[in-house]
C-alpha positions in Angstrom: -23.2 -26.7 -11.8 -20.0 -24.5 -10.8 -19.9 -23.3 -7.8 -18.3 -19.6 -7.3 -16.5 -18.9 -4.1 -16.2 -15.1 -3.0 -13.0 -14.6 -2.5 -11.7 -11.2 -1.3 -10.0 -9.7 -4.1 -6.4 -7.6 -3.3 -6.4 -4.9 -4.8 -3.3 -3.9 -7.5 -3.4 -0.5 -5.8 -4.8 2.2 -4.1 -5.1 6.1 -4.0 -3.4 8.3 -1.1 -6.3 8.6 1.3 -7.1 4.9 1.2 -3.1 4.0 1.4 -3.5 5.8 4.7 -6.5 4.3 5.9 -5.1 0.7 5.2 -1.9 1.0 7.1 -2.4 4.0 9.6 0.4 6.0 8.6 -0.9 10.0 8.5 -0.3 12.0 5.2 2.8 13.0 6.0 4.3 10.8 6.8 3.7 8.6 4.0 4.6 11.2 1.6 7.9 11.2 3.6 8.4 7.5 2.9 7.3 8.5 -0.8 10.1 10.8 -0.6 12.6 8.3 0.7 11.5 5.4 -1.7 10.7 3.2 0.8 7.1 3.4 -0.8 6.8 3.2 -4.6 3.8 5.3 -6.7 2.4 5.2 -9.9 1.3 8.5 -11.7 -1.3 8.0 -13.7 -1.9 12.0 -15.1 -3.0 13.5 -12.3 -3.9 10.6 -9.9 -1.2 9.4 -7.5 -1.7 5.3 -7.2 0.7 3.7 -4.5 0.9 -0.6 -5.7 -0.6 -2.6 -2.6 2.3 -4.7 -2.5 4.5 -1.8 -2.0 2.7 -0.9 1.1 2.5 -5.1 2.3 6.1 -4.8 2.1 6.8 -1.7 3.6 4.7 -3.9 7.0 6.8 -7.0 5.9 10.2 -5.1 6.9 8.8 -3.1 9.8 7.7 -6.5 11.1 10.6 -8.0 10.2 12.9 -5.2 11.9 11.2 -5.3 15.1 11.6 -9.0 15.6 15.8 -9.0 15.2 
């Protein structure tokens, strides 16, 4: 018999308000790094989908930033 592990599955991406709740960053202010392309988004019609790796790296630099 197979044995199946539960792994946590990353997601590909995420809405807005969960984008938010993930990294901490207010509204705003991650519609400002939207603006400034330091976060990327999808549009999918109507739905705004920012890629979880985009927001991993936008952590990645900060991180990396505050260590130099």
């Amino acid at each position: 018999m197979i044995q199946k592990t539960s792994l946590p599955i990353e997601p590909i991406s995420v809405r807005i308000p969960e984008a938010c709740r993930l990294t901490g960053i207010g509204r705003s202010k991650l519609y400002e790094l939207i603006a400034e392309g330091r976060i990327e988004v999808v549009k999918v019609g109507a739905m705004t989908l920012v890629p979880y790796a985009s927001l991993k790296d936008l952590i990645d630099v900060g991180r990396g930033s505050a260590n130099s």
